[in-house]
C-alpha positions as a Markdown table, in Angstrom:
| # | Residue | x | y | z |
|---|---|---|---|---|
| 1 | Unk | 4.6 | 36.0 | 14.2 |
| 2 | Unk | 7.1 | 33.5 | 12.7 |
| 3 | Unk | 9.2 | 34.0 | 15.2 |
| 4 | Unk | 10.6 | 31.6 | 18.4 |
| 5 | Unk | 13.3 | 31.4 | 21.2 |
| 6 | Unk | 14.5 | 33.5 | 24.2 |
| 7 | Unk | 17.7 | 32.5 | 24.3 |
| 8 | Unk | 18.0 | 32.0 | 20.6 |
| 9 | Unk | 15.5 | 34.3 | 18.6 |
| 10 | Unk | 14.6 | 32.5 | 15.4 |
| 11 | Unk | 12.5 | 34.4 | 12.8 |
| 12 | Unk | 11.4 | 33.1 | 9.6 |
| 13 | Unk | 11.1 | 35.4 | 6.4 |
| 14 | Unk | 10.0 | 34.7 | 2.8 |
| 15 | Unk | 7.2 | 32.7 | 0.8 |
| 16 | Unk | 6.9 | 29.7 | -0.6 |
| 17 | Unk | 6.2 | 31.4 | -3.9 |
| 18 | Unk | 8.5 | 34.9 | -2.9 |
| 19 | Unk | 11.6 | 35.6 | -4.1 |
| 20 | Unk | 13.2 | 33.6 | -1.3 |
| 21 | Unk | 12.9 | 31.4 | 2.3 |
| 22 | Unk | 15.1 | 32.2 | 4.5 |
| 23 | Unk | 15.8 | 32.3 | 8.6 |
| 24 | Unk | 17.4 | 34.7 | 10.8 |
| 25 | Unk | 18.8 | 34.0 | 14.3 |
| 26 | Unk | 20.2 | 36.0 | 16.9 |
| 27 | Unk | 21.6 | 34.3 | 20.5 |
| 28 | Unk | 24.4 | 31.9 | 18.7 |
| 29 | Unk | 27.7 | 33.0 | 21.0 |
| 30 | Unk | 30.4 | 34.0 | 19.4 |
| 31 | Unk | 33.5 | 31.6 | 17.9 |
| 32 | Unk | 31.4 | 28.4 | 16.9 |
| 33 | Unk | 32.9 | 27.2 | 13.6 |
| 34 | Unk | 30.2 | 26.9 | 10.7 |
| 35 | Unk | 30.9 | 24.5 | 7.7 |
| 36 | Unk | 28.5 | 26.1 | 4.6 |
| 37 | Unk | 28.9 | 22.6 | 2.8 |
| 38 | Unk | 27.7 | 21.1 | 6.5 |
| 39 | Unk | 24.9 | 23.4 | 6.4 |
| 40 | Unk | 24.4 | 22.8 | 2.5 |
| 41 | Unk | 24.5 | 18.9 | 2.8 |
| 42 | Unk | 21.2 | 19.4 | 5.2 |
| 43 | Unk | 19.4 | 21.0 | 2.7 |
| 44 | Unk | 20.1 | 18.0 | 0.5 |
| 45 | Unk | 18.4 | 16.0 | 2.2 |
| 46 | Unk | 15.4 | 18.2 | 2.7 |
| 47 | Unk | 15.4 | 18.9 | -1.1 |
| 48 | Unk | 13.2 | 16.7 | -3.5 |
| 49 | Unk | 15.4 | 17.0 | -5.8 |
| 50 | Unk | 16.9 | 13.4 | -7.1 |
| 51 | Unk | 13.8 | 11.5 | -5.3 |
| 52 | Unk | 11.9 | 9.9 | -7.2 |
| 53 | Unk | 8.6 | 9.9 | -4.9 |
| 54 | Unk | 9.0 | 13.6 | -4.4 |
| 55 | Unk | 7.6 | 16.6 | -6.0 |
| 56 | Unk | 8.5 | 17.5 | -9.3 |
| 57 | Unk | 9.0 | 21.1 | -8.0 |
| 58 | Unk | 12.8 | 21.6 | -8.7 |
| 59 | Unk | 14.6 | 23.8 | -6.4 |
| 60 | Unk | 17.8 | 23.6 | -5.8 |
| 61 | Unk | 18.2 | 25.4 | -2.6 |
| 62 | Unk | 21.4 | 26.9 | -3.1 |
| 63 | Unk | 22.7 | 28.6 | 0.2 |
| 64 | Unk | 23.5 | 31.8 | 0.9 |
| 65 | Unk | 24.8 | 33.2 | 3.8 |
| 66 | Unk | 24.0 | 37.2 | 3.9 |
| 67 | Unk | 25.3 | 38.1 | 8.0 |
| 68 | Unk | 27.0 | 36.7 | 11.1 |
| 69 | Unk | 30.4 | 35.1 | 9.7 |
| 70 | Unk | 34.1 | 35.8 | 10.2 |
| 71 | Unk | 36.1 | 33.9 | 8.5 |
| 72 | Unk | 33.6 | 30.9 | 9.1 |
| 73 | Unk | 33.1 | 31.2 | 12.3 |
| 74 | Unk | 30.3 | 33.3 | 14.1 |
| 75 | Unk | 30.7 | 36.6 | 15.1 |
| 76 | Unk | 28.3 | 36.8 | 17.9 |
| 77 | Unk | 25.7 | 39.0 | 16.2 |
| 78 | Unk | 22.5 | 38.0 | 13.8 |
| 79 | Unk | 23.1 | 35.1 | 11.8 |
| 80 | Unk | 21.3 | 35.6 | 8.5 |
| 81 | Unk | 21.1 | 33.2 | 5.3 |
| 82 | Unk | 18.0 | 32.2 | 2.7 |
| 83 | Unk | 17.7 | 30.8 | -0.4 |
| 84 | Unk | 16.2 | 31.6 | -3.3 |
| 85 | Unk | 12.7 | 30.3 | -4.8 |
| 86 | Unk | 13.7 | 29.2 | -8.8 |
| 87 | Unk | 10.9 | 26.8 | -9.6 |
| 88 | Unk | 7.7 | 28.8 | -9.3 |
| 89 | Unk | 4.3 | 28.4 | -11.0 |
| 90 | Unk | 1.5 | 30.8 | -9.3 |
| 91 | Unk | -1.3 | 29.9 | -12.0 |
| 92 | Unk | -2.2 | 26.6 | -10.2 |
| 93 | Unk | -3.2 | 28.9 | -7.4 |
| 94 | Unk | -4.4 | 31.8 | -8.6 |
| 95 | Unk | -7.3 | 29.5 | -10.2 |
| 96 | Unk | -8.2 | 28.4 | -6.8 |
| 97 | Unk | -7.9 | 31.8 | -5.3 |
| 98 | Unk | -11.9 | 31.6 | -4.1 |
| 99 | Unk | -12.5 | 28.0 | -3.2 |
| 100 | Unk | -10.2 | 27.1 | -0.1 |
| 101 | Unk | -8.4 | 23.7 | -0.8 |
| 102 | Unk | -9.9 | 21.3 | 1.8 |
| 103 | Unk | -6.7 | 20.3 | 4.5 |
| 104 | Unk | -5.0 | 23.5 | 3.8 |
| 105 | Unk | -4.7 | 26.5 | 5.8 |
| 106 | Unk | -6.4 | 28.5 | 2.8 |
| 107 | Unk | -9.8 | 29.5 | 4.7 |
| 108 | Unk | -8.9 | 30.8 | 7.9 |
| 109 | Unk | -5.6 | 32.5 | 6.9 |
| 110 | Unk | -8.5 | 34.4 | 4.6 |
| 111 | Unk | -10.4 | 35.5 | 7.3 |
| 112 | Unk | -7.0 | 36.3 | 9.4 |
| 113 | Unk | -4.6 | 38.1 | 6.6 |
| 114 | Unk | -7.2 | 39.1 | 4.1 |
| 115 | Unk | -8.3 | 38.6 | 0.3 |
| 116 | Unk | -4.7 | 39.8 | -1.3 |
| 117 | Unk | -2.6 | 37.4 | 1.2 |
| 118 | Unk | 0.0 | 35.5 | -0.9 |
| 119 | Unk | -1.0 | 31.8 | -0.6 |
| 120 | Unk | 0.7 | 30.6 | -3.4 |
| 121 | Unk | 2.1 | 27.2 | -2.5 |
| 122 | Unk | 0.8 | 27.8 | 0.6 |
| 123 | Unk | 2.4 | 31.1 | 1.6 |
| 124 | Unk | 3.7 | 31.2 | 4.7 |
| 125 | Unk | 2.1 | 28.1 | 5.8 |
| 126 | Unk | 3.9 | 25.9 | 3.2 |
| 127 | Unk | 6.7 | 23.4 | 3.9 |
| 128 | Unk | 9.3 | 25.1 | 2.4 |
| 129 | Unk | 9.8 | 27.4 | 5.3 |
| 130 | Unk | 10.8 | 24.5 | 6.8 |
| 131 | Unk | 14.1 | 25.3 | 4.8 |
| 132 | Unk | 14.8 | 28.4 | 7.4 |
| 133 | Unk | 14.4 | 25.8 | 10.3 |
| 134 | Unk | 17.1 | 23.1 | 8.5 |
| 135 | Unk | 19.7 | 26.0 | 8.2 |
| 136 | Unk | 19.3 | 27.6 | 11.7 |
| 137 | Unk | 18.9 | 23.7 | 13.2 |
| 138 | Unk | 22.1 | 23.5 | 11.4 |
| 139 | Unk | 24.2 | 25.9 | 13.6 |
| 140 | Unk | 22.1 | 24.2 | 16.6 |
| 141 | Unk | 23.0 | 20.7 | 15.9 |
| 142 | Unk | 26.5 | 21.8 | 15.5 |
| 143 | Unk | 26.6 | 24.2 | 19.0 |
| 144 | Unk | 25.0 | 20.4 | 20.7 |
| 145 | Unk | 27.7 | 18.3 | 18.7 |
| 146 | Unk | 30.4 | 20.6 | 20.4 |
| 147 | Unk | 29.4 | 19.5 | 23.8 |
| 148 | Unk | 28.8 | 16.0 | 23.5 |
| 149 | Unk | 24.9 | 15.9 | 22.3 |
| 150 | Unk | 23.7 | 14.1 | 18.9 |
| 151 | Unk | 20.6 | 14.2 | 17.2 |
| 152 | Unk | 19.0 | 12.0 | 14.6 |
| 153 | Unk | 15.3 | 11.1 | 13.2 |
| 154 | Unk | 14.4 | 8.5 | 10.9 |
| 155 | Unk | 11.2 | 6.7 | 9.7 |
| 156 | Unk | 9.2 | 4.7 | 12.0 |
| 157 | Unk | 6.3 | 3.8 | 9.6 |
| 158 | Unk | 4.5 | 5.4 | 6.2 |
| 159 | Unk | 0.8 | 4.6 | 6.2 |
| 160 | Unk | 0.0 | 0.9 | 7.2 |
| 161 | Unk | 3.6 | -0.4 | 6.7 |
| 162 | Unk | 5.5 | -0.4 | 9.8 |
| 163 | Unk | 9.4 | -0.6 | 10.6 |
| 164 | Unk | 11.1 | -3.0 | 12.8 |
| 165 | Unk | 14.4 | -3.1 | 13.7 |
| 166 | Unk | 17.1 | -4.1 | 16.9 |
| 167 | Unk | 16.1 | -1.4 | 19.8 |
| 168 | Unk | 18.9 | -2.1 | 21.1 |
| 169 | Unk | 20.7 | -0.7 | 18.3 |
| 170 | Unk | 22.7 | 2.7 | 19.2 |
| 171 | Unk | 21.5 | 6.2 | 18.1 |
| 172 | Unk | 25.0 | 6.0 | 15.2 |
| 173 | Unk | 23.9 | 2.3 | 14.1 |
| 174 | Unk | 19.7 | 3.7 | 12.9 |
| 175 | Unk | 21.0 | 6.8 | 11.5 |
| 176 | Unk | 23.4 | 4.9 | 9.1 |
| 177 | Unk | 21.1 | 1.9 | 8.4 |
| 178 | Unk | 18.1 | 5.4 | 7.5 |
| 179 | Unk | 20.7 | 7.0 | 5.7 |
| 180 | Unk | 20.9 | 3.8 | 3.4 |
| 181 | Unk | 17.7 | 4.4 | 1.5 |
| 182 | Unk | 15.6 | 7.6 | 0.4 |
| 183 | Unk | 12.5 | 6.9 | 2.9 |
| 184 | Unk | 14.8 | 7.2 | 6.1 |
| 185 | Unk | 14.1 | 3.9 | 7.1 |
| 186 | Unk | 16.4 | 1.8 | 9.6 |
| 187 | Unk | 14.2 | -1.4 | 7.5 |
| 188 | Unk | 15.0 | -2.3 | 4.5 |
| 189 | Unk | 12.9 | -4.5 | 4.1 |
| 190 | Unk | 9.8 | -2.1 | 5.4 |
| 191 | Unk | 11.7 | 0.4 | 3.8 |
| 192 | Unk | 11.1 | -0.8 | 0.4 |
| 193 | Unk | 6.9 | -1.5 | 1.2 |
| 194 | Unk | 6.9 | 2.4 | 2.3 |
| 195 | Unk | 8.4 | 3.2 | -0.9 |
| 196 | Unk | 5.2 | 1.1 | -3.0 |
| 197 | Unk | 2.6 | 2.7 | -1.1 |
| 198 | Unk | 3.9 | 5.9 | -1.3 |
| 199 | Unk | 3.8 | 5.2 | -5.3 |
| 200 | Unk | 0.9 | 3.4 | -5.1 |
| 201 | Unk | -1.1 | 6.3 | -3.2 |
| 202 | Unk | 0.2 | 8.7 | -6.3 |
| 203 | Unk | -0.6 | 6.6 | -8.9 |
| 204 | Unk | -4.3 | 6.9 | -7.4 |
| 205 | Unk | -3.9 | 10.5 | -6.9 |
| 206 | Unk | -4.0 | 10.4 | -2.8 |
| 207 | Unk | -1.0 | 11.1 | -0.3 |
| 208 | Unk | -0.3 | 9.0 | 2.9 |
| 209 | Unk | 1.6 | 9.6 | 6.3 |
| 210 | Unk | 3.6 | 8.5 | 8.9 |
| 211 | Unk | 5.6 | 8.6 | 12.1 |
| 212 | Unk | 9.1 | 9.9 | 12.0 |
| 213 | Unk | 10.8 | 8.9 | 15.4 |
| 214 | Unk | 13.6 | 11.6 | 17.0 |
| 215 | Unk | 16.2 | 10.9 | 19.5 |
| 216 | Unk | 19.1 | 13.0 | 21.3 |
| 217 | Unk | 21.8 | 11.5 | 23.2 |
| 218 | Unk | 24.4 | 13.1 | 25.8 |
| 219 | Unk | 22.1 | 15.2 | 27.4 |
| 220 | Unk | 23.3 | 16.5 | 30.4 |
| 221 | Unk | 21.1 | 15.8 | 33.5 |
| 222 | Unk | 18.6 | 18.7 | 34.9 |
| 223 | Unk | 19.2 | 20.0 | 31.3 |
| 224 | Unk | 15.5 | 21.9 | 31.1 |
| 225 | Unk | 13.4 | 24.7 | 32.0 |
| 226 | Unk | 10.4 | 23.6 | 34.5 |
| 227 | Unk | 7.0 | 24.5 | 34.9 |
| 228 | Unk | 5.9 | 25.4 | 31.4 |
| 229 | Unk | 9.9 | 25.2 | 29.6 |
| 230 | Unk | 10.1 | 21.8 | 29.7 |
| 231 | Unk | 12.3 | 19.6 | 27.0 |
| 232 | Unk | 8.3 | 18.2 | 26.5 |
| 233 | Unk | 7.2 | 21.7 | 25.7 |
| 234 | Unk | 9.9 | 23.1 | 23.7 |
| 235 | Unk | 10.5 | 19.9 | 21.4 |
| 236 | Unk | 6.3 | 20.0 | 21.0 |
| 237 | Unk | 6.2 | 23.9 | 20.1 |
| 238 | Unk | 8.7 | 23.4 | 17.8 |
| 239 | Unk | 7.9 | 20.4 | 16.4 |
| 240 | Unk | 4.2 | 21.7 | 15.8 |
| 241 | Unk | 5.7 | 24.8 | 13.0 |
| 242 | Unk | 6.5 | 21.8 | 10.9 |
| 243 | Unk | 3.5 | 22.2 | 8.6 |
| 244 | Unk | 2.2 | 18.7 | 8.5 |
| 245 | Unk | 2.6 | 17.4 | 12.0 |
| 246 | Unk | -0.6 | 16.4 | 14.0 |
| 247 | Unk | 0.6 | 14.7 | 16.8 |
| 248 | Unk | 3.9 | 14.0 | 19.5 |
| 249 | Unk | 4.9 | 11.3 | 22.6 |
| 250 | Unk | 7.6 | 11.1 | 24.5 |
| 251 | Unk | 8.4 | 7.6 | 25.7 |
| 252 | Unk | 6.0 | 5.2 | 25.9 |
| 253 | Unk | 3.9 | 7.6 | 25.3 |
| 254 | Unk | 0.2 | 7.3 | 25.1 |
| 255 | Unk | 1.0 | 3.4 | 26.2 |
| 256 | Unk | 1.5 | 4.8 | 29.0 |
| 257 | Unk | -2.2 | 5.0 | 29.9 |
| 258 | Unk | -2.4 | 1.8 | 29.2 |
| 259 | Unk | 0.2 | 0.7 | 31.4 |
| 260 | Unk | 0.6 | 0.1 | 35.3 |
| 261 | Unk | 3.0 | 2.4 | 37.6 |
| 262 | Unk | 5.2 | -0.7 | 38.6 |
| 263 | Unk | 5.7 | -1.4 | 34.7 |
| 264 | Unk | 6.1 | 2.5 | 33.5 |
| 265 | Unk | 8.6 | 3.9 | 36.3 |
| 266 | Unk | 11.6 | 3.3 | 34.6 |
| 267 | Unk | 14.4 | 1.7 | 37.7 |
| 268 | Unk | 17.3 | 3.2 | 38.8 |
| 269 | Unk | 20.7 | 1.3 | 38.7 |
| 270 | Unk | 24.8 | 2.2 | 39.6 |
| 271 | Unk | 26.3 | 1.6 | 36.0 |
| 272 | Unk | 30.1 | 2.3 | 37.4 |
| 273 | Unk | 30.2 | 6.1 | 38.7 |
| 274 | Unk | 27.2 | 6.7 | 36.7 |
| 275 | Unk | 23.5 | 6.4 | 37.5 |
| 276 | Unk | 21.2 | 6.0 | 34.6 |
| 277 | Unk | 17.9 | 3.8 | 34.3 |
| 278 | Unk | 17.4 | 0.1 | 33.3 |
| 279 | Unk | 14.4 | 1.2 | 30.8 |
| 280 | Unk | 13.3 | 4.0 | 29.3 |
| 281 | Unk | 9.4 | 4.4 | 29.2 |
| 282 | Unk | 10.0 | 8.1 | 30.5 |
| 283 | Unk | 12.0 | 8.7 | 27.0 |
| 284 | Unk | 14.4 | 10.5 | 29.0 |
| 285 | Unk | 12.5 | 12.7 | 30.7 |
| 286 | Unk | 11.2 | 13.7 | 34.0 |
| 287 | Unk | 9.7 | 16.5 | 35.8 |
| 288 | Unk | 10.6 | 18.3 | 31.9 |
| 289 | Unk | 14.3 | 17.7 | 32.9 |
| 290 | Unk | 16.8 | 15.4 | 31.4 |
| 291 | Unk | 17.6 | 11.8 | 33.3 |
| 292 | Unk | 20.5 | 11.6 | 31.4 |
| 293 | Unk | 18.7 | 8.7 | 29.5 |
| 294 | Unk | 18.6 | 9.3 | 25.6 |
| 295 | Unk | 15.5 | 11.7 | 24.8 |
| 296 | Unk | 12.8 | 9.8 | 22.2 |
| 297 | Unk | 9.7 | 10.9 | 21.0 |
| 298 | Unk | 7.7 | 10.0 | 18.0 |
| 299 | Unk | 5.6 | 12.6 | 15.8 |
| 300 | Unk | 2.4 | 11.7 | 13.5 |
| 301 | Unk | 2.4 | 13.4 | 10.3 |
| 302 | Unk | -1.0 | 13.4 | 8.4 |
| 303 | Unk | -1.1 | 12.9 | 4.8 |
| 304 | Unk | -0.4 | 15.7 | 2.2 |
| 305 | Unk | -3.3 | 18.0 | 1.9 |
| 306 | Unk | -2.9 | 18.2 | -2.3 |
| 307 | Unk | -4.4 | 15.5 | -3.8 |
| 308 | Unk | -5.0 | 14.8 | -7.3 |
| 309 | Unk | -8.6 | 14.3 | -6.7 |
| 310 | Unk | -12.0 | 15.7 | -6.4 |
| 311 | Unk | -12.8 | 17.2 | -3.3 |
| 312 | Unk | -15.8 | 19.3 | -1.9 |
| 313 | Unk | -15.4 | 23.0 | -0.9 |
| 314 | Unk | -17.1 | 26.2 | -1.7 |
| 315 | Unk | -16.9 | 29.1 | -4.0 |
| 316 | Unk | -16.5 | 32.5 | -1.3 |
| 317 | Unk | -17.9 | 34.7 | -4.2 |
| 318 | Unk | -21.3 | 32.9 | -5.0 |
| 319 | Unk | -21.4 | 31.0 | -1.3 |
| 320 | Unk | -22.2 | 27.4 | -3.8 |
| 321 | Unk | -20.8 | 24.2 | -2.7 |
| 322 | Unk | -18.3 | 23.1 | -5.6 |
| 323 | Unk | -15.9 | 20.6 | -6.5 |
| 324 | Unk | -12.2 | 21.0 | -7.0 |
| 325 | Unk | -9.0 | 19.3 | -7.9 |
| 326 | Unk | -6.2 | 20.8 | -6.7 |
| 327 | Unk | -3.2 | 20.8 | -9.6 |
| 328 | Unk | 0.2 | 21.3 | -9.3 |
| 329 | Unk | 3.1 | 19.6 | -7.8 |
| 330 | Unk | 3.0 | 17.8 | -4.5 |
| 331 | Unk | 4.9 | 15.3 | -2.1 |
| 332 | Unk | 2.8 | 11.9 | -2.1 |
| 333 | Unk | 4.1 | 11.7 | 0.9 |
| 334 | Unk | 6.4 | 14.5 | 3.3 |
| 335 | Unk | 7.5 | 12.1 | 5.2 |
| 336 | Unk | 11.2 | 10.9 | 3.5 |
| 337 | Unk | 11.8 | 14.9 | 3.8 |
| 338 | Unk | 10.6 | 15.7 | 7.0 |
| 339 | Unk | 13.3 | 13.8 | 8.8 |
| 340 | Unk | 16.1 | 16.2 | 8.6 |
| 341 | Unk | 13.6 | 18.7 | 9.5 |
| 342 | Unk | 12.7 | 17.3 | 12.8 |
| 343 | Unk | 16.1 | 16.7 | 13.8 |
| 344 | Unk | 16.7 | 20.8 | 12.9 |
| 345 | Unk | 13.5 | 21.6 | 15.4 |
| 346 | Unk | 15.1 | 19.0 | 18.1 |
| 347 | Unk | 18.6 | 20.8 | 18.1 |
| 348 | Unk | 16.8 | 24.3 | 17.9 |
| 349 | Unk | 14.9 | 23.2 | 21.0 |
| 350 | Unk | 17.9 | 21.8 | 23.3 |
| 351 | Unk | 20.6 | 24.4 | 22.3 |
| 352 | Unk | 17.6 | 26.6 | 23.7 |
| 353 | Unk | 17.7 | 24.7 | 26.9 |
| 354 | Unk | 21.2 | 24.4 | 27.0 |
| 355 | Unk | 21.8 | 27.9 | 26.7 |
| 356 | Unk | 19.6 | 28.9 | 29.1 |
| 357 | Unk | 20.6 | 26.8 | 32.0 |
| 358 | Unk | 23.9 | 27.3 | 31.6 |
| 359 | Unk | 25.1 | 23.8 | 29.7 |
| 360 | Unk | 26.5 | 25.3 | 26.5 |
């Protein structure tokens, strides 16, 4: 439980309403260089902390690195770090202790864990684990970076409002037009409509979604680990732990059954000593190994489960059906912040890959 990798071995510890969240890895070889402010500057942008369509929960998410440093560099054993939960109010919870909040994990983690399991905040199902997988994707992303791979995500749409931009633009050109606003955005213009319904969904007490789009580039070719290892199955297992996510294409993607095989297979053409393809409907990918074309995939993120409105469950104790509002402080939207964590899942997943077959 809570844990992934072969190669890398990723486990998870804390609560969202523990003492601390943290992440533990051990595979990393030794020697690669780790900048704490590099790993620090991630959590940033995870953080809700200076957004203003964010939770009010305040935590800073200081790092601390506890094992697997030499004079900044890693020493080839288990990398260790966390930080520490400062903002906590259980009493929100502890009210709702009997009636599962509808959307959450609440009812069957019950039946699983039993009556005494922590699910303040959501426990171990809440999204601040996701801080273990932004530090250890940290590490990951630099380990890629080393070797000529870069990762990025940004927002592709939040609710009805849809972004548009150049495809044609390069992977450097979207991440510094995201990086321009606080919803991720390449669109400024959409950007700015994401941003109203976001507040306008608060103001009535409801969350929205939306589809954060990932891409790597520099991939080497055959990079991949066929029949059930594919880069398809390791980006979607991964991508999957981020509490939140419902749904994942590669490519065209579920176009694709809309499409015909001449207008789907993506052509083959010289481009000086290189071979590489003249679309990309395959997102990069085929047979689970890497063309060499830049990997893209898209994954649907439902809205937030706490709402500030009333909702049917029941009370466990006196089997009744009742209503409930769920209190507290919530993300209208997890979007804005789920960005850097699908680029941390993406780098976990290919310095997986890369290690095992020998590219890194």
């Amino acid at each position: 439980m809570m844990s992934f990798g072969k190669r890398l071995r990723l486990t998870l510890f804390g609560t969202s309403h523990g003492p601390y969240v943290g992440v533990e890895v051990e595979g990393f070889p030794a020697g690669l260089a780790v900048d704490a402010a590099m790993i620090q500057a991630e959590l940033d942008r995870r953080s809700p902390v200076g957004r203003a369509l964010a939770t009010r929960r305040h935590e800073e998410d200081r790092l601390v690195i506890d094992e697997g440093l030499v004079d900044g560099r890693t020493d080839g054993g288990r990398f260790r770090a966390h930080v520490a939960n400062t903002d906590i109010r259980r009493e929100p919870y502890d009210r709702l202790r009997y009636t599962p909040r509808p959307g959450h994990a609440d009812f069957p983690a019950r039946h699983r864990f039993g009556e005494e399991a922590d699910l303040s905040g959501g426990g171990i199902f809440s999204g601040r684990m996701t801080v273990g997988l932004v530090i250890a994707g940290s590490l990951a992303r630099r380990l890629l970076r080393d070797h000529g791979i870069e990762v990025a995500a940004f927002t592709r749409s939040i609710g009805h409002v849809d972004g548009s931009w150049d495809e044609a633009l390069g992977l450097r050109e979207l991440v510094e037009a995201a990086g321009a606003n606080e919803l991720g955005c390449p669109d400024p213009v959409a950007a700015a409509a994401m941003g109203e319904a976001i507040a306008t969904a608060r103001r009535a007490g409801d969350s929205v979604g939306g589809i954060i789009e990932g891409q790597a580039t520099g991939l080497p070719v055959g990079l991949g680990e066929p029949f059930f290892d594919s880069i398809e199955s390791e980006v979607a297992q991964l991508a999957f732990a981020i509490p939140g996510v419902k749904g994942i294409d590669f490519g065209a993607g579920f176009r694709s059954a809309r499409m015909r095989g001449s207008e789907h297979n993506d052509p083959f053409v010289w481009d000086g000593s290189t071979v590489r393809t003249s679309t990309n409907h395959a997102g990069g990918i085929l047979g689970g190994l890497a063309t060499g074309a830049a990997l893209v995939f898209r994954v649907a993120i439902k809205p937030t489960a706490s709402i500030a409105r009333p909702q049917g469950t029941v009370d466990l104790r006196t089997k009744a059906n009742v209503e409930i509002v769920v209190t507290g402080r919530h993300d209208p939207c997890i979007v804005p912040r789920a960005v850097v964590v699908v680029e941390a899942v993406t780098s976990l997943a290919l310095a997986e890959l890369g290690l095992r077959g020998g590219f890194l």
